[in-house]
C-alpha positions as CSV (number, residue, x, y, z in Angstrom):
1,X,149.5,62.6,138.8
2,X,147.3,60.4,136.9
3,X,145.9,61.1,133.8
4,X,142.4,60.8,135.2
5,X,142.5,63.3,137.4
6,X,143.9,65.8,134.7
7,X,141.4,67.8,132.4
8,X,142.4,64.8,129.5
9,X,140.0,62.9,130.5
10,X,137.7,64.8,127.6
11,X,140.1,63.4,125.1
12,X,139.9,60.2,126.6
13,X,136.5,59.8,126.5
14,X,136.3,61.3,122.8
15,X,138.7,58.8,121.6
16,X,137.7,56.1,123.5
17,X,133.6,56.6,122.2
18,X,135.0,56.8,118.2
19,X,137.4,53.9,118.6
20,X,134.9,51.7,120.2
21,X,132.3,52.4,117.1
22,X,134.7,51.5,114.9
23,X,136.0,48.2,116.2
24,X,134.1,47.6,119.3
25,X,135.6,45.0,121.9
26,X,137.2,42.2,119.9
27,X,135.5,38.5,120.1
28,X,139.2,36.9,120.3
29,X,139.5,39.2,123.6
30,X,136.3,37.5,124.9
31,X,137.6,34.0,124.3
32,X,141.1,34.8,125.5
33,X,140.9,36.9,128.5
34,X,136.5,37.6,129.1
35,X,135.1,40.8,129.3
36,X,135.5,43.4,132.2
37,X,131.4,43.0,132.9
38,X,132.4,39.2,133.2
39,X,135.0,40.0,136.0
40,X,132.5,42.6,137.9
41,X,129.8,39.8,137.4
42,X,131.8,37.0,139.2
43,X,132.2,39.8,142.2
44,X,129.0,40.4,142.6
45,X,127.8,36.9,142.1
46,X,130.6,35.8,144.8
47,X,129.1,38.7,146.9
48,X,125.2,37.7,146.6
49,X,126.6,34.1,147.6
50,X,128.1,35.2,150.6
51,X,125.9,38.2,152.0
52,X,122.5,38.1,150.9
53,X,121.7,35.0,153.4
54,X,117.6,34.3,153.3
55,X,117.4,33.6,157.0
56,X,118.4,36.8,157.9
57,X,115.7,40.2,158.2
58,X,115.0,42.3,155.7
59,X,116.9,45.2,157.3
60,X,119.6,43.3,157.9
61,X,120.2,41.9,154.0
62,X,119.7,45.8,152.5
63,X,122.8,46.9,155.0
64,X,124.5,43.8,153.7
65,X,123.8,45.0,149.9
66,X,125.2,48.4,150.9
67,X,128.0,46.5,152.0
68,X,128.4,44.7,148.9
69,X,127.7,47.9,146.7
70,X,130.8,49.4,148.2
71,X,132.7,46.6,147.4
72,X,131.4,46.0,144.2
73,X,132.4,49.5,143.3
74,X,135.5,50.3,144.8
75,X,137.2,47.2,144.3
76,X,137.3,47.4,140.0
77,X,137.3,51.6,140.7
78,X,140.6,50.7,142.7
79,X,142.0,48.3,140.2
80,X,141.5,50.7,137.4
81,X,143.4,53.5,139.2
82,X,146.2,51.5,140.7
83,X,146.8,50.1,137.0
84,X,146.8,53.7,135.4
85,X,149.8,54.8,138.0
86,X,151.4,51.5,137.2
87,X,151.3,52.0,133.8
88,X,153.1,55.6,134.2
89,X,155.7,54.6,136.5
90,X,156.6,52.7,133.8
91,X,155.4,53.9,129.9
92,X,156.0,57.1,128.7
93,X,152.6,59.6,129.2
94,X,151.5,59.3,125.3
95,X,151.5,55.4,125.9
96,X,149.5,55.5,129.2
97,X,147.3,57.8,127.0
98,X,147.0,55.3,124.3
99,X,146.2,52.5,127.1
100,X,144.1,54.2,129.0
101,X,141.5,55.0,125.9
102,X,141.8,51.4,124.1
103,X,140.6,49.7,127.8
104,X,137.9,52.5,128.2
105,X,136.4,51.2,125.1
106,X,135.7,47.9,126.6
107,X,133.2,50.3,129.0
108,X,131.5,51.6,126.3
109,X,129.0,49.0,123.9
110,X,128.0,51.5,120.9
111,X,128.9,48.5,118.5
112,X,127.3,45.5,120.0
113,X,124.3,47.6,121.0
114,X,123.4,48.1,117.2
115,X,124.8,44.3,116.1
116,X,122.4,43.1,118.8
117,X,119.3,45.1,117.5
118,X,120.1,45.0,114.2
119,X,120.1,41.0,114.6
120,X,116.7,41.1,115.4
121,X,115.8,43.3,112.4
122,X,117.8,40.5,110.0
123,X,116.1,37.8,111.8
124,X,112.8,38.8,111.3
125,X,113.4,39.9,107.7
126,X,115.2,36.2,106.8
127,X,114.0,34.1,109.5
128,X,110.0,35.3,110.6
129,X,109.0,35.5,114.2
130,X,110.6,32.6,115.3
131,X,113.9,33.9,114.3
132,X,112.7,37.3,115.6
133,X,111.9,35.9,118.9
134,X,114.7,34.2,119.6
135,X,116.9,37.1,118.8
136,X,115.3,40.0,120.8
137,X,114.9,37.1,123.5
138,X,118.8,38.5,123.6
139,X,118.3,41.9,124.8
140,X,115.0,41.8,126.6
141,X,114.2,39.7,129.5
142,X,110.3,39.6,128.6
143,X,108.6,36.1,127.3
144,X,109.6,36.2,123.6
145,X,106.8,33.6,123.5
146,X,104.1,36.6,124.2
147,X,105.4,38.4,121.5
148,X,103.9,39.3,118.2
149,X,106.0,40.9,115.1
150,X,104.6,44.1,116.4
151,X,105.8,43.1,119.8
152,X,109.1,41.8,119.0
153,X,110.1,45.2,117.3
154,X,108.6,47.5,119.8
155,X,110.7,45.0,122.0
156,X,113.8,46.0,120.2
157,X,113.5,49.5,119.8
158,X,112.8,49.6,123.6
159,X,116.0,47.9,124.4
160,X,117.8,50.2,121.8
161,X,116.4,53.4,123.5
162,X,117.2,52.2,126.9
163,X,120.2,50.7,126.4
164,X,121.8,53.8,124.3
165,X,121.5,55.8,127.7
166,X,123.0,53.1,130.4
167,X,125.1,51.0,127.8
168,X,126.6,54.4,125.9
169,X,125.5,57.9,127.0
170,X,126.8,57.0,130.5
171,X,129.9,55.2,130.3
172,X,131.4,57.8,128.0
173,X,129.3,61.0,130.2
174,X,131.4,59.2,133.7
175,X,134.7,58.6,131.2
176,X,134.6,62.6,130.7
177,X,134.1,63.3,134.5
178,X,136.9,60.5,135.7
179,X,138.4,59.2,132.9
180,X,139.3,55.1,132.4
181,X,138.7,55.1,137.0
182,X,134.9,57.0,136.4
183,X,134.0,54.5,133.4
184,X,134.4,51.3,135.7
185,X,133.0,52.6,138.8
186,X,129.9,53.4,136.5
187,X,130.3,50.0,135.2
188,X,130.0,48.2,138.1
189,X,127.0,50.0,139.8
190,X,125.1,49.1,136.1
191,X,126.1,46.0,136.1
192,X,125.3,45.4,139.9
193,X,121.8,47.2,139.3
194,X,121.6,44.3,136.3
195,X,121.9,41.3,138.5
196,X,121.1,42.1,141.7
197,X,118.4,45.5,141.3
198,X,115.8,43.8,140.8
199,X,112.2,43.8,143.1
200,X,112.3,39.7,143.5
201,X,111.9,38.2,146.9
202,X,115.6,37.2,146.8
203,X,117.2,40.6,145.7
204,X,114.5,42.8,147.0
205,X,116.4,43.9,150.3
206,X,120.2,43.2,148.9
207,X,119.9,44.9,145.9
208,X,118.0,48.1,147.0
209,X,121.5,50.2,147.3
210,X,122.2,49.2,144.1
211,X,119.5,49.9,142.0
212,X,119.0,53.5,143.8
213,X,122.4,53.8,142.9
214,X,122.1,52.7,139.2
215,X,118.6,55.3,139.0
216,X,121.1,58.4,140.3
217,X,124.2,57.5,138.6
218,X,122.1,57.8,134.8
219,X,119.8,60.6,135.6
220,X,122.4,62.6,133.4
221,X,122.8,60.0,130.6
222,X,118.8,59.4,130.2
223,X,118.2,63.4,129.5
224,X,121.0,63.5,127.0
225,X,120.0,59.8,125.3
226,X,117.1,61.8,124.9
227,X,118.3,65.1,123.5
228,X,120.4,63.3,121.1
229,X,117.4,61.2,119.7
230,X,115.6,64.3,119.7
231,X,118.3,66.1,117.4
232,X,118.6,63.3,115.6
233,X,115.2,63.1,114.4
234,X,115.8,67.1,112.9
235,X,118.0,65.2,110.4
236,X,115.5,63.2,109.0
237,X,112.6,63.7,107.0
238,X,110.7,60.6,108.4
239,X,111.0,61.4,112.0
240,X,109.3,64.2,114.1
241,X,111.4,66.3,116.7
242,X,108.7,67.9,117.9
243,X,106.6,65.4,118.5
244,X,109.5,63.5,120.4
245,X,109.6,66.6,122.7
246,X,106.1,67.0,123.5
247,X,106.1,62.7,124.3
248,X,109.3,62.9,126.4
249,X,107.7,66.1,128.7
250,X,104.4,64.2,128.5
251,X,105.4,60.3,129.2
252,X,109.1,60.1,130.6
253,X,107.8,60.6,133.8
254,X,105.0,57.7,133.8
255,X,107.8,55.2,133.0
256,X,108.6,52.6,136.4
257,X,111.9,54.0,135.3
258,X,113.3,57.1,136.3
259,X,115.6,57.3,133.9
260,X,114.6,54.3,130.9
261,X,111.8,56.6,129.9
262,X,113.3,59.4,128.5
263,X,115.1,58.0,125.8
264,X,111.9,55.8,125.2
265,X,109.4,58.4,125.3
266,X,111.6,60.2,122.6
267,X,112.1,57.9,120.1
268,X,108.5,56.4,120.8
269,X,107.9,60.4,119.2
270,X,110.2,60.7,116.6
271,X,109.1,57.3,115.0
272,X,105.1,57.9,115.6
273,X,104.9,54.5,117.8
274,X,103.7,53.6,120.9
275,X,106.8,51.9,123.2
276,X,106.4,50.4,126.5
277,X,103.3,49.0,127.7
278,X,102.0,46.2,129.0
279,X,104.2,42.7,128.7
280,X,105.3,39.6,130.2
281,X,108.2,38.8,132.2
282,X,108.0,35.2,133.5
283,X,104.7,34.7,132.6
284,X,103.7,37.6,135.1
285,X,101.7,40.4,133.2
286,X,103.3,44.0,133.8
287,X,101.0,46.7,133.0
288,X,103.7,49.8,132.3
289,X,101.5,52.7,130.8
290,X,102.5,53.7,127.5
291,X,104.8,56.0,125.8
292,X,103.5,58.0,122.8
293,X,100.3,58.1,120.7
294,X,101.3,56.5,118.0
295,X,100.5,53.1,116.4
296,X,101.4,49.8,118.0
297,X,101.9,48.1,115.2
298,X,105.5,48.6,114.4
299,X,107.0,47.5,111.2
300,X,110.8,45.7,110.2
301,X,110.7,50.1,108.7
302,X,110.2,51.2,111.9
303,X,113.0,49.2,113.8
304,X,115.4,50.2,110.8
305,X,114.7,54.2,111.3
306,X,115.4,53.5,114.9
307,X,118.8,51.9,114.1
308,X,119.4,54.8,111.8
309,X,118.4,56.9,114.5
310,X,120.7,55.8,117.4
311,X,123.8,56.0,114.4
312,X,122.8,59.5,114.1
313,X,122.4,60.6,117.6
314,X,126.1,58.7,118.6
315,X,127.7,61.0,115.3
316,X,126.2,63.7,117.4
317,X,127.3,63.1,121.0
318,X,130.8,62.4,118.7
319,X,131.1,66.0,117.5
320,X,129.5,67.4,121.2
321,X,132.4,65.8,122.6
322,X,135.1,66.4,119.3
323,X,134.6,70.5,119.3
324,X,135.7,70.9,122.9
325,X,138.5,68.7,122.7
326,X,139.8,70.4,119.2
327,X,139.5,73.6,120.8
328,X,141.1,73.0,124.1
329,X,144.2,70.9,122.4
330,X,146.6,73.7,123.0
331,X,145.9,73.4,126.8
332,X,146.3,70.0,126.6
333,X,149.6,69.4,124.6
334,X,151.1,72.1,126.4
């Protein structure tokens, strides 16, 4: 039986979140052999070629992203699950282990989340708001152009909040449900929901399926991005918990999100800012309501207590994950 259908996949998941802090995916893997996103891309890219045909009804091309959303999942799902029993035909089980947590890491972007946002932080400190700019221009898809120093680290902190729930709550959350086989199917329906999920004329009918999916798949991940900001602003003198509660039961629910706003919301109250709003995504004005009461302008300060603040609440999810798998070691060595 494979490993990820045994209760190790806790361990797996525990492992695979600290090791992937530590070292994150290697650049010489990405010039040698890509990245498992860049595989799933060129699926769905190959997919969106082939099925999502403009001459055909609107009907028609969302029953062709379902299609494709099936596809898109099972086939990496699949690969993932015929390698594991590969691997234990043929390695001893504490090898398949080992294997199995060092690929889940490449799921998992704790690391390049904070060396993305902190880039912006350095740029603007060393560079201005050019430099800024043309870093955050990195992690947001908005016109960096638009963007004030205020902006552009609102901007970051944004992407930091949202991306702490899809890009590392819920890789590791799906790793602990169905181990290295859970982490890629997540994977894929992000990723899909990335390219495809989006409300333009081309994509609006195709990639329906897969941005519903995406919104179901991190409804657990967004409520515990947010309890983890929330807990991690206890630790701090400069943040407020409670007024990161009251904003995420006030807000969350106003984002176009259903999931994005809850980890915004809260650390739009733990820092005192504002987050969200309106902005400017190919020079098309999208007025998002707000998140929080606090100021808009955010300062370099502000975007440095939110890295400190996604550190901390990762150490937490850490030890949430750490305690059960240290108590429940006996189980699993036996």
């Amino acid at each position: 039986m494979s490993l990820s259908y045994l209760p190790s996949v806790l361990p797996i998941a525990c492992l695979a979140s600290a090791v992937e802090a530590i070292v994150g995916y290697p650049e010489f893997l990405i010039r040698a052999i890509g990245h498992p996103v860049m595989w799933i891309g060129g699926l769905i890219s190959a997919l969106d070629r082939k099925l999502n045909r403009p001459d055909w009804s609107f009907r028609q091309r969302e029953a062709a992203g379902m299609l494709a959303l099936l596809v898109i999942v099972l086939v990496p799902a699949l690969i993932a699950a015929c390698a594991l029993r590969l691997a234990e035909s043929i390695f001893p089980t504490p090898l398949v282990f080992v294997l199995e947590v060092l690929v889940t890491t490449s799921m998992i972007a704790q690391r390049s989340l904070w060396t993305h946002v902190r880039a912006v932080h350095d740029a603007l400190e060393t560079g201005g708001l050019a430099e800024g700019r043309k870093a955050v221009s990195m992690i947001v898809g908005r016109d960096p152009s638009t963007l004030d120093k205020p902006a552009v680290i609102r901007a970051a902190i944004e992407s930091l909040a949202e991306n702490f729930s899809d890009g590392v709550i819920a890789p590791i959350f799906w790793t602990a449900i169905g181990g290295l086989t859970g982490a890629t199917a997540y994977k894929a329906i992000n990723t899909a929901d990335s390219m495809i999920g989006h409300l333009t004329p081309r994509h609006s009918a195709f990639g329906r399926a897969s941005a519903k999916c995406d919104d179901a798949v991190n409804i657990p991940a967004s409520r515990l991005a947010a309890l983890w900001i929330i807990l991690a602003a206890l630790t701090y003198r400069q943040t407020n918990a409670r007024a990161a509660i009251d904003v995420v039961f006030r807000d969350a629910k106003r984002h176009r999100s259903p999931n994005a706003g809850w980890p915004e919301a809260a650390m739009a109250g733990a820092l005192g800012l504002r987050l969200a709003g309106p902005r400017v995504y190919g020079g098309v004005r999208v007025d998002d309501p707000w998140m929080g009461n606090g100021r808009t302008n955010a300062k370099l300060t502000d975007l440095a207590m939110a890295l400190r603040l996604y550190r901390r609440a990762c150490v937490l999810q850490g030890i949430a994950l750490a305690i059960p798998t240290i108590l429940m070691m006996d189980y699993w060595l036996s």
